[in-house]
PDB file of the backbone (N, CA, C, O) and the ligand in Angstrom, with CONECT records:
HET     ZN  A 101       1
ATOM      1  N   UNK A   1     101.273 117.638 100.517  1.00  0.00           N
ATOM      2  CA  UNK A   1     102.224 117.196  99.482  1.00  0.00           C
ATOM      3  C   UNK A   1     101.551 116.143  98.607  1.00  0.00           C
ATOM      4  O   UNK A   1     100.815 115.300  99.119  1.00  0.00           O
ATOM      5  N   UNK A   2     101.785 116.178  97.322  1.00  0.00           N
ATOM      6  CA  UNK A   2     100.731 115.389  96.688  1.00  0.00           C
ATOM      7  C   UNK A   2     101.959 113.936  96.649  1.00  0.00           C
ATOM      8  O   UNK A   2     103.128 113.883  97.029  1.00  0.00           O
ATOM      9  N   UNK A   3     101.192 113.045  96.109  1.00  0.00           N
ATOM     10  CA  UNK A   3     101.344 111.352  96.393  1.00  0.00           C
ATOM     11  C   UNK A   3     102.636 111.637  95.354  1.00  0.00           C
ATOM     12  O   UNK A   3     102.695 112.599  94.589  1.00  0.00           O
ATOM     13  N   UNK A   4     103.770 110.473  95.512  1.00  0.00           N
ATOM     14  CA  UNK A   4     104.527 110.346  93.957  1.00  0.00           C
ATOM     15  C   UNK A   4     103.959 109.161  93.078  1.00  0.00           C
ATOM     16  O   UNK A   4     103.364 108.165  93.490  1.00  0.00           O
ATOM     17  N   UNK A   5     104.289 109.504  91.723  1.00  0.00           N
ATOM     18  CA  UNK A   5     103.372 108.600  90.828  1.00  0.00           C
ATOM     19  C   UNK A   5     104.523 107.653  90.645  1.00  0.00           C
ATOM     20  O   UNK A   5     105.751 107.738  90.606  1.00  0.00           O
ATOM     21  N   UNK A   6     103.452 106.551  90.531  1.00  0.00           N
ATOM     22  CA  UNK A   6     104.154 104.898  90.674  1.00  0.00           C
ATOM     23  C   UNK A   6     103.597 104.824  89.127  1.00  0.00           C
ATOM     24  O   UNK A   6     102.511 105.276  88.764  1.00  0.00           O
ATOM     25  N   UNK A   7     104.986 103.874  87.924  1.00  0.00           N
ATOM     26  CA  UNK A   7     104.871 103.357  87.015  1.00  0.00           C
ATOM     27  C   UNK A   7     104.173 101.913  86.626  1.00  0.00           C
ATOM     28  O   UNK A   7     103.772 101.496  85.539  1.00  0.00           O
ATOM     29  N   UNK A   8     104.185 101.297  87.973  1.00  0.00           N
ATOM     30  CA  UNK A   8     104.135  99.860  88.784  1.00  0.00           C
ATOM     31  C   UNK A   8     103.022  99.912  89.417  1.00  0.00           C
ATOM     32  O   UNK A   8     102.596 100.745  90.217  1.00  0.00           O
ATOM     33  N   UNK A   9     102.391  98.565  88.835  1.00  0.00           N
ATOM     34  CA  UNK A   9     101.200  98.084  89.744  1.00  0.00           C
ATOM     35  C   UNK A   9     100.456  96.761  89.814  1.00  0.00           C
ATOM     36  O   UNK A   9     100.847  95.850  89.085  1.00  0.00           O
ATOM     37  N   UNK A  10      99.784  96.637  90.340  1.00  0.00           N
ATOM     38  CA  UNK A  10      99.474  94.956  90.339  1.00  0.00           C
ATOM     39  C   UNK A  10      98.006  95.162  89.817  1.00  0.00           C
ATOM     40  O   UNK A  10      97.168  96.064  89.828  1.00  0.00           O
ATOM     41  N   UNK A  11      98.131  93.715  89.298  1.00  0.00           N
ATOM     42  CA  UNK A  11      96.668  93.724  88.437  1.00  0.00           C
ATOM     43  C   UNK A  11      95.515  92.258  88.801  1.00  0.00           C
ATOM     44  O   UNK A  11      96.072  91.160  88.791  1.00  0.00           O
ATOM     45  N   UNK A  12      94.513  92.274  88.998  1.00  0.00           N
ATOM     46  CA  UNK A  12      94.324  90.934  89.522  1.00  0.00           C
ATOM     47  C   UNK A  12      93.549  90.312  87.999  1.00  0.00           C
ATOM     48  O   UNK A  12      92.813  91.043  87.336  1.00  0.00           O
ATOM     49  N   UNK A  13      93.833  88.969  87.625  1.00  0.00           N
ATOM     50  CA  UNK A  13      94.257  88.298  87.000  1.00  0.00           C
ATOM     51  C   UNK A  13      93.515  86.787  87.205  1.00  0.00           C
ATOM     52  O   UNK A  13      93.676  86.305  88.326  1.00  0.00           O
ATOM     53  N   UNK A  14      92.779  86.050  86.316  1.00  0.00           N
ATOM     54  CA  UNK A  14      92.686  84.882  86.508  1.00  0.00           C
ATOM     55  C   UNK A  14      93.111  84.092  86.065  1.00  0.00           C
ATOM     56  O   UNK A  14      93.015  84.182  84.841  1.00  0.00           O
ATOM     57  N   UNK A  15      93.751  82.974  86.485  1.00  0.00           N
ATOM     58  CA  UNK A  15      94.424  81.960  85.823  1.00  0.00           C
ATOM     59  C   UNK A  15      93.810  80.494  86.531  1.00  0.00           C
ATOM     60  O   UNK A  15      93.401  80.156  87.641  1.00  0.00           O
ATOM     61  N   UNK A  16      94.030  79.780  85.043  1.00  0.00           N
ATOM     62  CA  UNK A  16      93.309  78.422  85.045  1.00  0.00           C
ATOM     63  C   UNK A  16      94.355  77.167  86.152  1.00  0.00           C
ATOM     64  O   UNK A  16      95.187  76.424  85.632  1.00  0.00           O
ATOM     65  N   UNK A  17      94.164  77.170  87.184  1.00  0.00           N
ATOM     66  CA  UNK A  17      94.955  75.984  87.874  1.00  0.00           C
ATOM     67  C   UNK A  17      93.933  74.305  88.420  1.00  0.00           C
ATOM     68  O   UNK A  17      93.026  74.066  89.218  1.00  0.00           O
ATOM     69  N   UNK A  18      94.579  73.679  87.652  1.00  0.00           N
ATOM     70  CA  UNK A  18      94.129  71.979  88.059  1.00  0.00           C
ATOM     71  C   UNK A  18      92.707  72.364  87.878  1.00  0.00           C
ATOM     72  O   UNK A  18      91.806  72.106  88.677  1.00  0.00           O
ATOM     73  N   UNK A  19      92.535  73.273  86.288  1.00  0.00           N
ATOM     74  CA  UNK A  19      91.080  73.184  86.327  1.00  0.00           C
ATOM     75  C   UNK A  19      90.077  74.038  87.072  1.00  0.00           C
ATOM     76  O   UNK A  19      88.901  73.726  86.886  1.00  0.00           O
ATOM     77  N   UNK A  20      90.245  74.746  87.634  1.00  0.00           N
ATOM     78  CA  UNK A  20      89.750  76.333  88.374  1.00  0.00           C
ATOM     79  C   UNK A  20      90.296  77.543  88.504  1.00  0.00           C
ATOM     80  O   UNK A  20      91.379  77.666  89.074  1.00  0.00           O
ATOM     81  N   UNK A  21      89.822  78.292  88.144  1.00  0.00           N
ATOM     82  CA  UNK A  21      89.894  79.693  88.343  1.00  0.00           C
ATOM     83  C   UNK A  21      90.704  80.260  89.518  1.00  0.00           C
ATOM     84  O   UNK A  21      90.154  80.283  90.619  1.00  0.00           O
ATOM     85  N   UNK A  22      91.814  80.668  89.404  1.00  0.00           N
ATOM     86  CA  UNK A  22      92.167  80.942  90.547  1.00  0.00           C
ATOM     87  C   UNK A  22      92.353  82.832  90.565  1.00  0.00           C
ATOM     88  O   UNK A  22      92.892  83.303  89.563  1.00  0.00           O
ATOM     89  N   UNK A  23      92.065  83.480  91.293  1.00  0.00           N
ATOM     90  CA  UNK A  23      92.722  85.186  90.746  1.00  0.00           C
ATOM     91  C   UNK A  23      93.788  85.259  91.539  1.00  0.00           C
ATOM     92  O   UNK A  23      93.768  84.765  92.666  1.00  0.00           O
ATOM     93  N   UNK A  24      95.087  86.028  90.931  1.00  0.00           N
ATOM     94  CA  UNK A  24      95.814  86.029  91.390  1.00  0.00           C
ATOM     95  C   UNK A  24      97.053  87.572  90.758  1.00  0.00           C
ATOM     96  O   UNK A  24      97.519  87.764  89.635  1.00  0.00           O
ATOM     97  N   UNK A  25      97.210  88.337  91.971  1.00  0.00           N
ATOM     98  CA  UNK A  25      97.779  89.751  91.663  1.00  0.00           C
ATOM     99  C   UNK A  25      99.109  89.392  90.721  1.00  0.00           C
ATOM    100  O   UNK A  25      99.969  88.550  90.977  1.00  0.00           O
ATOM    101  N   UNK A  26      99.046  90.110  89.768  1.00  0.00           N
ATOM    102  CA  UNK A  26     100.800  90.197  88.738  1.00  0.00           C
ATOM    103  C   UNK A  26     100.861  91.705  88.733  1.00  0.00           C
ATOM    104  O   UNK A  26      99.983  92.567  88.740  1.00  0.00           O
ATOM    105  N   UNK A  27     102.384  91.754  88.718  1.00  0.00           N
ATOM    106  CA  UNK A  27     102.928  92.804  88.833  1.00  0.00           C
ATOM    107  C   UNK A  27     102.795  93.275  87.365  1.00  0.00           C
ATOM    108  O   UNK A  27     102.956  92.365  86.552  1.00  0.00           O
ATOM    109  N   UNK A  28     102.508  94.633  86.792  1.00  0.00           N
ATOM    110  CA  UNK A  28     102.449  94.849  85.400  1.00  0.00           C
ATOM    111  C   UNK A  28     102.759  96.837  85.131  1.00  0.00           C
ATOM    112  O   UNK A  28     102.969  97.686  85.998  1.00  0.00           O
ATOM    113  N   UNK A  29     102.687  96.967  83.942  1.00  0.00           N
ATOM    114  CA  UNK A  29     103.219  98.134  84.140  1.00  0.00           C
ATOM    115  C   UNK A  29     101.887  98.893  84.109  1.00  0.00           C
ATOM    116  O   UNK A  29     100.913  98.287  83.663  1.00  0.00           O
ATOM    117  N   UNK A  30     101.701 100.492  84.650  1.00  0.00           N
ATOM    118  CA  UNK A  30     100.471 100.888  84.269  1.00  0.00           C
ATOM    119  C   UNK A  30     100.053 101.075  83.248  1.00  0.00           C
ATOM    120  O   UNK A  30      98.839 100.876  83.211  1.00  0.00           O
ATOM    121  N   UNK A  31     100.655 101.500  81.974  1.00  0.00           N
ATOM    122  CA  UNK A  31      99.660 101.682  80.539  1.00  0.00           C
ATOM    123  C   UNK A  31      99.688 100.420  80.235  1.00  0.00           C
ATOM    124  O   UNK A  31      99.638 100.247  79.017  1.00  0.00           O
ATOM    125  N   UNK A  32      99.764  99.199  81.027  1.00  0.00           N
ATOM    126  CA  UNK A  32      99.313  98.006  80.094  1.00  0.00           C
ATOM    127  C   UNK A  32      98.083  98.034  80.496  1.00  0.00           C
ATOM    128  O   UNK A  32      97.342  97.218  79.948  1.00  0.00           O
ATOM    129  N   UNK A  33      97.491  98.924  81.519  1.00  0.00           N
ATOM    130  CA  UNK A  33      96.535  98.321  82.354  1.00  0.00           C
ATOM    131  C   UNK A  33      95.087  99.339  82.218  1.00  0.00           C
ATOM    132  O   UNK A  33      93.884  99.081  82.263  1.00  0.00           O
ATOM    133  N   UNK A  34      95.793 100.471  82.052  1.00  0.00           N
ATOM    134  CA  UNK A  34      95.403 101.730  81.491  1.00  0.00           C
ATOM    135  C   UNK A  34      93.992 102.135  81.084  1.00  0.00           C
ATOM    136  O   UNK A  34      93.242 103.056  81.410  1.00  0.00           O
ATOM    137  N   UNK A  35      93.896 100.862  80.057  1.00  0.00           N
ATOM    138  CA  UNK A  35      92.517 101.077  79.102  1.00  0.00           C
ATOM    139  C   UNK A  35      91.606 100.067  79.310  1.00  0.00           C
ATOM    140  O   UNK A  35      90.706  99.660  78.575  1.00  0.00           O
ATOM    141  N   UNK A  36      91.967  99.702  80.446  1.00  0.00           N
ATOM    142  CA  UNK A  36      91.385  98.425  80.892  1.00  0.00           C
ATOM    143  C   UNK A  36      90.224  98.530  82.047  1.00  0.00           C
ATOM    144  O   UNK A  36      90.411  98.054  83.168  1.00  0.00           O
ATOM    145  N   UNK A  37      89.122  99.132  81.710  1.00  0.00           N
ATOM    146  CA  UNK A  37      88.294 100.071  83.154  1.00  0.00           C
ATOM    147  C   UNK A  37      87.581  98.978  83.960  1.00  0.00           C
ATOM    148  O   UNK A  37      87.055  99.250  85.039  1.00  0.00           O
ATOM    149  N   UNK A  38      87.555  97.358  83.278  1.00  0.00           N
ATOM    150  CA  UNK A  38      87.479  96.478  84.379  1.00  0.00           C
ATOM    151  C   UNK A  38      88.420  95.958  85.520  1.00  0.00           C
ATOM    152  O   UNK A  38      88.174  95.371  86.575  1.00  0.00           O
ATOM    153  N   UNK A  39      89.586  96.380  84.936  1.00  0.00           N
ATOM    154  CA  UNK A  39      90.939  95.792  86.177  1.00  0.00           C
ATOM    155  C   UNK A  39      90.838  96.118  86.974  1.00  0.00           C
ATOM    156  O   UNK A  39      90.256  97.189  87.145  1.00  0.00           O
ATOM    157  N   UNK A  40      91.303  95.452  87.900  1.00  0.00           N
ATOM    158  CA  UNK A  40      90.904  95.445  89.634  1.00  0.00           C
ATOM    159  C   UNK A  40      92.573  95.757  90.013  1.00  0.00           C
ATOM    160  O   UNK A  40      93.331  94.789  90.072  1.00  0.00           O
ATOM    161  N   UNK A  41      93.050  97.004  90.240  1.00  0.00           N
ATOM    162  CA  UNK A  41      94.236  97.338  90.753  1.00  0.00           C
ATOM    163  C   UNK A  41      94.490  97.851  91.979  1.00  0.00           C
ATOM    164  O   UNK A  41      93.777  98.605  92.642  1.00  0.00           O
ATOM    165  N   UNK A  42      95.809  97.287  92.302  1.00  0.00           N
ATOM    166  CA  UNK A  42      95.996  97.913  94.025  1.00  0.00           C
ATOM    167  C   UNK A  42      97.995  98.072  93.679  1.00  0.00           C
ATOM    168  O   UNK A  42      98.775  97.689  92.807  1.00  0.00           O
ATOM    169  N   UNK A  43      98.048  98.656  94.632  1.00  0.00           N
ATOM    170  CA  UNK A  43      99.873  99.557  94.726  1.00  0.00           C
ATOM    171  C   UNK A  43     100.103  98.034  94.974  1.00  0.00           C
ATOM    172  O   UNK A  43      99.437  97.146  95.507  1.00  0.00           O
ATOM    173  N   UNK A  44     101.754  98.123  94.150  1.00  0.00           N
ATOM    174  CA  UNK A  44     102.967  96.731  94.301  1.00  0.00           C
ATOM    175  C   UNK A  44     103.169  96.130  95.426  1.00  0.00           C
ATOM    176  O   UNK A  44     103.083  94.939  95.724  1.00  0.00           O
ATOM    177  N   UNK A  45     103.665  97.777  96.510  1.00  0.00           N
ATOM    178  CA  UNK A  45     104.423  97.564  97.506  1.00  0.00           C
ATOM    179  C   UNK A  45     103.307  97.569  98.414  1.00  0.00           C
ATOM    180  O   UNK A  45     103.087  96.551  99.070  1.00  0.00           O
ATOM    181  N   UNK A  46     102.688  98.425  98.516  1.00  0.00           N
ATOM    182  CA  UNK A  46     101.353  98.272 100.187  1.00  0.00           C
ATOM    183  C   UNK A  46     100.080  97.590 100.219  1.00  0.00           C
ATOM    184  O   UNK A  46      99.184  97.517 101.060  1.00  0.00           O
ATOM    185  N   UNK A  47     100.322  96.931  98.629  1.00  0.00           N
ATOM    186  CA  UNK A  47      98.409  96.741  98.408  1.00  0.00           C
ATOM    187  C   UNK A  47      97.387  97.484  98.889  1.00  0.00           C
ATOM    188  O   UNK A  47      96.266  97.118  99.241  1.00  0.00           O
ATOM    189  N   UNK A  48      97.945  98.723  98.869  1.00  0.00           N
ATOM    190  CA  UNK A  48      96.499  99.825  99.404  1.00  0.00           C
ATOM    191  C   UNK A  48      95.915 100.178  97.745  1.00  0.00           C
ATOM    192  O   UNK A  48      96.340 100.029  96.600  1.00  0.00           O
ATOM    193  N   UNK A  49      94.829 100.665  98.335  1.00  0.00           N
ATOM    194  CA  UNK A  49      94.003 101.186  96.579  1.00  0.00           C
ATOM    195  C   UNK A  49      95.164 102.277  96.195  1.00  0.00           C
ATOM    196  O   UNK A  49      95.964 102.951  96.843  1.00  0.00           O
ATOM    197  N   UNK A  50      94.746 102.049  94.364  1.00  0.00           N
ATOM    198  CA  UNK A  50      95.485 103.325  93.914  1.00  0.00           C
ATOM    199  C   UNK A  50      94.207 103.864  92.569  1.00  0.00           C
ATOM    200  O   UNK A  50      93.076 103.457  92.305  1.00  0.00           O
ATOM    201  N   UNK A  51      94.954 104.780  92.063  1.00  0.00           N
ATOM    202  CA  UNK A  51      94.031 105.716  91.110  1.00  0.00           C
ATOM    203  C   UNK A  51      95.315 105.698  89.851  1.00  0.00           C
ATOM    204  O   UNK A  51      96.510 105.406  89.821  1.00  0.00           O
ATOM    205  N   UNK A  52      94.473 106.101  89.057  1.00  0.00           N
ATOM    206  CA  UNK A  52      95.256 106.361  87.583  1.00  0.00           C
ATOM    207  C   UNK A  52      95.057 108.257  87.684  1.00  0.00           C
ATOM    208  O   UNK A  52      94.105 108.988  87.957  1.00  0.00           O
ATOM    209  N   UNK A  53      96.381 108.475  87.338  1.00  0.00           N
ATOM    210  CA  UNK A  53      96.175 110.344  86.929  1.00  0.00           C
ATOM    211  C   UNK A  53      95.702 110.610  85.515  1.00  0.00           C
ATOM    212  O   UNK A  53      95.565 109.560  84.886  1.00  0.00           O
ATOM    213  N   UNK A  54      95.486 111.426  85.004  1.00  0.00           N
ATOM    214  CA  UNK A  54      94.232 112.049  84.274  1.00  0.00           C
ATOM    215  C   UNK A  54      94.749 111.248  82.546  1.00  0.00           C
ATOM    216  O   UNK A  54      94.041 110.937  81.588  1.00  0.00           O
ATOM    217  N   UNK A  55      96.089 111.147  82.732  1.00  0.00           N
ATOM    218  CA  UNK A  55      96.447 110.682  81.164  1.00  0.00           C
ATOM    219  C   UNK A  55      96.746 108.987  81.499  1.00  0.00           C
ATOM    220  O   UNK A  55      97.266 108.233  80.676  1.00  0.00           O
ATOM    221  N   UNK A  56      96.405 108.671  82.563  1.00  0.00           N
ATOM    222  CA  UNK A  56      96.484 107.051  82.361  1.00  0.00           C
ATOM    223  C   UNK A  56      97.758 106.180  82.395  1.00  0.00           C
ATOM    224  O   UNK A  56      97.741 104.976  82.139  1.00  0.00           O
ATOM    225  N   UNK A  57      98.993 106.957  82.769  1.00  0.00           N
ATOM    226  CA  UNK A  57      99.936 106.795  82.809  1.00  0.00           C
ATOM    227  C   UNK A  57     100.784 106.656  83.835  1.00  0.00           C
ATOM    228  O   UNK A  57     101.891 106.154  83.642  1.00  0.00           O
ATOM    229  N   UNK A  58     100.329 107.147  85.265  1.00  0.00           N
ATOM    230  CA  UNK A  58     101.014 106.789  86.331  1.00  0.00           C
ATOM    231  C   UNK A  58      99.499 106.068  87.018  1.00  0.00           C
ATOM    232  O   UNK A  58      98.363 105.857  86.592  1.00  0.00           O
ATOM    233  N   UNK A  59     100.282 105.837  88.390  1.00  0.00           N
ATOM    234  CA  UNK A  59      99.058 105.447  89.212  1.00  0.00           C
ATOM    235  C   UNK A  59      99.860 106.665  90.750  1.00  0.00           C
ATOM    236  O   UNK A  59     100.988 107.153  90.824  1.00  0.00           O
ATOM    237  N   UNK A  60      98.613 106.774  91.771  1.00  0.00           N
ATOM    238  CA  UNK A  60      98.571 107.410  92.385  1.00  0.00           C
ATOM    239  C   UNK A  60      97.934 106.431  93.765  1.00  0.00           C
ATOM    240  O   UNK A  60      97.105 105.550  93.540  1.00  0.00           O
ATOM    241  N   UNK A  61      98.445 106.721  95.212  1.00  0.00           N
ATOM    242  CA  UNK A  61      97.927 105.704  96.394  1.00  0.00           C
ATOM    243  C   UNK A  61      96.192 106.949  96.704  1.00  0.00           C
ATOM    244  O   UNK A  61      96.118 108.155  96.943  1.00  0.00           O
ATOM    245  N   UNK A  62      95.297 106.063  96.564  1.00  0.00           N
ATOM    246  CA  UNK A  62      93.734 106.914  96.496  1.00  0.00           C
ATOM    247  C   UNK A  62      93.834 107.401  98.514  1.00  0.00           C
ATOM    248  O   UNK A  62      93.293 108.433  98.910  1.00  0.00           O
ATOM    249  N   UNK A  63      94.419 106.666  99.265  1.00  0.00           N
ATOM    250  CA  UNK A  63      94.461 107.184 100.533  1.00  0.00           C
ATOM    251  C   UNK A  63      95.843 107.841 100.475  1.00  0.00           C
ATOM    252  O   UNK A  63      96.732 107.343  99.784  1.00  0.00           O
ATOM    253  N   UNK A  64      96.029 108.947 101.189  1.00  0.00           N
ATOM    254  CA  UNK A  64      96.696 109.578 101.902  1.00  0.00           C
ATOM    255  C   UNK A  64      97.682 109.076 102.910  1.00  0.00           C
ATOM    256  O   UNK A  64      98.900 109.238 102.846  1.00  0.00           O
ATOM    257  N   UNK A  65      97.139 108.562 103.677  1.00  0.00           N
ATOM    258  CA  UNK A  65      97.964 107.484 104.422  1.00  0.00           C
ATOM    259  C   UNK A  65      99.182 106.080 103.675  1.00  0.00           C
ATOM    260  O   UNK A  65     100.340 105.744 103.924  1.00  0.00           O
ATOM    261  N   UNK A  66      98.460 105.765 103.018  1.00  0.00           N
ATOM    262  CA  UNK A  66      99.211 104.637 102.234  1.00  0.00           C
ATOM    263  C   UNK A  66     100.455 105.469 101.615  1.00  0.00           C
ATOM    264  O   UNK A  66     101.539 104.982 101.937  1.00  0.00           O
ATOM    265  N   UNK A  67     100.527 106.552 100.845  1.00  0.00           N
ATOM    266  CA  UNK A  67     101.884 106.958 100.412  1.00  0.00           C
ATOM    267  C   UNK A  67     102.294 107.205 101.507  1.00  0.00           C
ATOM    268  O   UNK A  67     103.490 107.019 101.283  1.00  0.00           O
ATOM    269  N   UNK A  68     102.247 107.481 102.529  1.00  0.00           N
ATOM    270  CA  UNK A  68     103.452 107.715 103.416  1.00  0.00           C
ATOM    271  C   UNK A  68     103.980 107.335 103.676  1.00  0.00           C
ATOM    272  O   UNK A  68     105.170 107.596 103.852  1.00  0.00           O
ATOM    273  N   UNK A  69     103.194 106.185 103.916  1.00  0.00           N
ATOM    274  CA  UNK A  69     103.907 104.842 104.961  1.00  0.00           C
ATOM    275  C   UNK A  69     104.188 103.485 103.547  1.00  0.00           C
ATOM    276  O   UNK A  69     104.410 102.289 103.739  1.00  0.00           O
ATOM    277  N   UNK A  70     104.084 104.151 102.303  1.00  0.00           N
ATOM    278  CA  UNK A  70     104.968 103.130 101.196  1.00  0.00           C
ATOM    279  C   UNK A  70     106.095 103.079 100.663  1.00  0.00           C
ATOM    280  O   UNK A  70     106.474 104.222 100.920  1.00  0.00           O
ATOM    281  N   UNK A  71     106.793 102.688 100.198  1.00  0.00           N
ATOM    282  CA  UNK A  71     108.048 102.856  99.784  1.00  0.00           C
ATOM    283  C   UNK A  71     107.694 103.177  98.311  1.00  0.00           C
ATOM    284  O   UNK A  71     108.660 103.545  97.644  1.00  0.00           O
ATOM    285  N   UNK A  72     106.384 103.106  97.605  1.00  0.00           N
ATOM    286  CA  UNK A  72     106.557 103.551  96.318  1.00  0.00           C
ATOM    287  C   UNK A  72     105.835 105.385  96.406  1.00  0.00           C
ATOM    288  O   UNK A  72     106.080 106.305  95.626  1.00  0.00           O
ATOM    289  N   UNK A  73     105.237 105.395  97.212  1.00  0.00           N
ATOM    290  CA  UNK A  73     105.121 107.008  97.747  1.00  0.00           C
ATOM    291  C   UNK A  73     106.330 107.497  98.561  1.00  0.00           C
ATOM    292  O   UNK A  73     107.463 107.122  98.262  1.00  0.00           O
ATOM    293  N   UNK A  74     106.105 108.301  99.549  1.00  0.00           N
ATOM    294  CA  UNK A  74     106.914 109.011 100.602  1.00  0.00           C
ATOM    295  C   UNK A  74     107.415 108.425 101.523  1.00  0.00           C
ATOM    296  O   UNK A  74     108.238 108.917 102.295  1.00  0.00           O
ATOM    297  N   UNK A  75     106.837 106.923 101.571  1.00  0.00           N
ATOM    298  CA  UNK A  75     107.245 106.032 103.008  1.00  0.00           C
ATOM    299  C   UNK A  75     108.948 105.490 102.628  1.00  0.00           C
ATOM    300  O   UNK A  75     109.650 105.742 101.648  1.00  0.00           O
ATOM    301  N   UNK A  76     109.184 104.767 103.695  1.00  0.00           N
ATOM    302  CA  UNK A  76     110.594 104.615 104.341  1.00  0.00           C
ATOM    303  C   UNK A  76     110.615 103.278 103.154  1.00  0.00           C
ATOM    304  O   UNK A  76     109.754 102.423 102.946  1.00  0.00           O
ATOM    305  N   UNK A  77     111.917 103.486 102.517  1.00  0.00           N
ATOM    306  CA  UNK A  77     112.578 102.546 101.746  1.00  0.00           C
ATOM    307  C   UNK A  77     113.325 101.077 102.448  1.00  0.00           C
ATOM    308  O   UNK A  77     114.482 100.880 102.819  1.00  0.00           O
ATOM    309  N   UNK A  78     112.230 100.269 102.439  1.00  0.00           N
ATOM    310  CA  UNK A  78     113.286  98.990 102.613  1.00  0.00           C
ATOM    311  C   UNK A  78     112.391  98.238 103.815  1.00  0.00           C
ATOM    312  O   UNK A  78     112.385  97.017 103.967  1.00  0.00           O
ATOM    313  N   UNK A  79     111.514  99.339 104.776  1.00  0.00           N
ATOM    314  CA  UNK A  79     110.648  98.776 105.346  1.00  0.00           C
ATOM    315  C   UNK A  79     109.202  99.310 105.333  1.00  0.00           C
ATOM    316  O   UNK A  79     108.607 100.195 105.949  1.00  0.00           O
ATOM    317  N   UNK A  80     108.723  97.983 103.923  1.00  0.00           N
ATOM    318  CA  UNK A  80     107.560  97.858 104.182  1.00  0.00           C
ATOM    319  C   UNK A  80     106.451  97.229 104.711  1.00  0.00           C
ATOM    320  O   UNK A  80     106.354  96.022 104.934  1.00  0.00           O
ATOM    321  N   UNK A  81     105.110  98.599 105.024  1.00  0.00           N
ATOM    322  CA  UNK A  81     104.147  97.082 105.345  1.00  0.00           C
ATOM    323  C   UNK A  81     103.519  97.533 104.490  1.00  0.00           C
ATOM    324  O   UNK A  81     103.781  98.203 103.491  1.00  0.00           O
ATOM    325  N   UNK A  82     102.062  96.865 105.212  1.00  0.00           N
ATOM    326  CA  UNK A  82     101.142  96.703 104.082  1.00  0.00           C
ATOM    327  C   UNK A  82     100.085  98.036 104.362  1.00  0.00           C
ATOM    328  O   UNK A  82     100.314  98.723 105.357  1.00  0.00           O
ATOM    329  N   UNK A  83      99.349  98.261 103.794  1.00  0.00           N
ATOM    330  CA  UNK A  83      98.193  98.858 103.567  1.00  0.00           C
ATOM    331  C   UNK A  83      97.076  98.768 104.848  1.00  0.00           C
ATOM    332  O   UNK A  83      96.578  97.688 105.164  1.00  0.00           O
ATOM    333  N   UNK A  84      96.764  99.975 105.511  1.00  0.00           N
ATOM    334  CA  UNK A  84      95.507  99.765 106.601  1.00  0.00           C
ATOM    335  C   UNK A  84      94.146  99.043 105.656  1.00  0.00           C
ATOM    336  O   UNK A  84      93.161  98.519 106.176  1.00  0.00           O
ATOM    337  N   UNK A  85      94.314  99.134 104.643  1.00  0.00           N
ATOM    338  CA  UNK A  85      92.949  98.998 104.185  1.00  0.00           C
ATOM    339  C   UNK A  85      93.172  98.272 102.686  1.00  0.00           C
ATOM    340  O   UNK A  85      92.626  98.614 101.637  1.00  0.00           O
ATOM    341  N   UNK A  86      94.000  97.320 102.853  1.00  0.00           N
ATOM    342  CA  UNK A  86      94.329  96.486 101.601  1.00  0.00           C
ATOM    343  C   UNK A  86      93.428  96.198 100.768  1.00  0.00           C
ATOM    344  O   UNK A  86      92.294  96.021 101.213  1.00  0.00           O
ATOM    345  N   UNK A  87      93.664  96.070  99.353  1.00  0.00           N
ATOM    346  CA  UNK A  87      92.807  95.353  97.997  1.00  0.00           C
ATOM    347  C   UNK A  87      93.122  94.018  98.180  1.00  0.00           C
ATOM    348  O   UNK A  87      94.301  93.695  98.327  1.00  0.00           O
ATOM    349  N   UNK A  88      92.181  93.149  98.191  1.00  0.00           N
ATOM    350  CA  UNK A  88      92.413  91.764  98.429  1.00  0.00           C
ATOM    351  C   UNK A  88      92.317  90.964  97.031  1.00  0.00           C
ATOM    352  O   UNK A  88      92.485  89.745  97.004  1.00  0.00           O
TER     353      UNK A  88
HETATM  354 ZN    ZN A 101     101.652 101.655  98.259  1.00  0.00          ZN2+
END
């Protein structure tokens, strides 16, 4: 069964705090992120890796495992975890 496509995704991000660099994941939509082939993205809900589909417009969980067990793939709504193999 193929993955369901997530509109939603996190983007990692640096922001200036007390003077250093800090990176830090924001939630954003995918075509903001789209054309952006340096962004460092991982899924909302599992922080497992994800992929962009061919027009750049959804995102997709790159493991198999991670949609199942996500609530933005096939996994159980309301209890999530995280990712075997999280984007940090
Ligand atoms: Zn996920």
């Amino acid at each position: 069964m193929a993955d369901t496509a997530m509109e939603r995704c996190e983007v990692k991000r640096l922001f200036l705090v007390n003077g250093a660099k800090e990176p830090r994941w924001v939630n954003v939509a995918v075509t903001d992120v789209a054309n952006d082939s340096e962004a460092m993205i991982r899924c909302a809900y599992c922080h497992g890796a994800i992929k962009f589909n061919k027009g750049g417009d959804y995102v997709l969980h790159r493991w198999r495992t991670d949609g199942d067990n996500c609530q933005g793939g096939h996994g159980p709504r309301g209890a999530q975890g995280l990712s075997s193999k999280p984007v940090n």
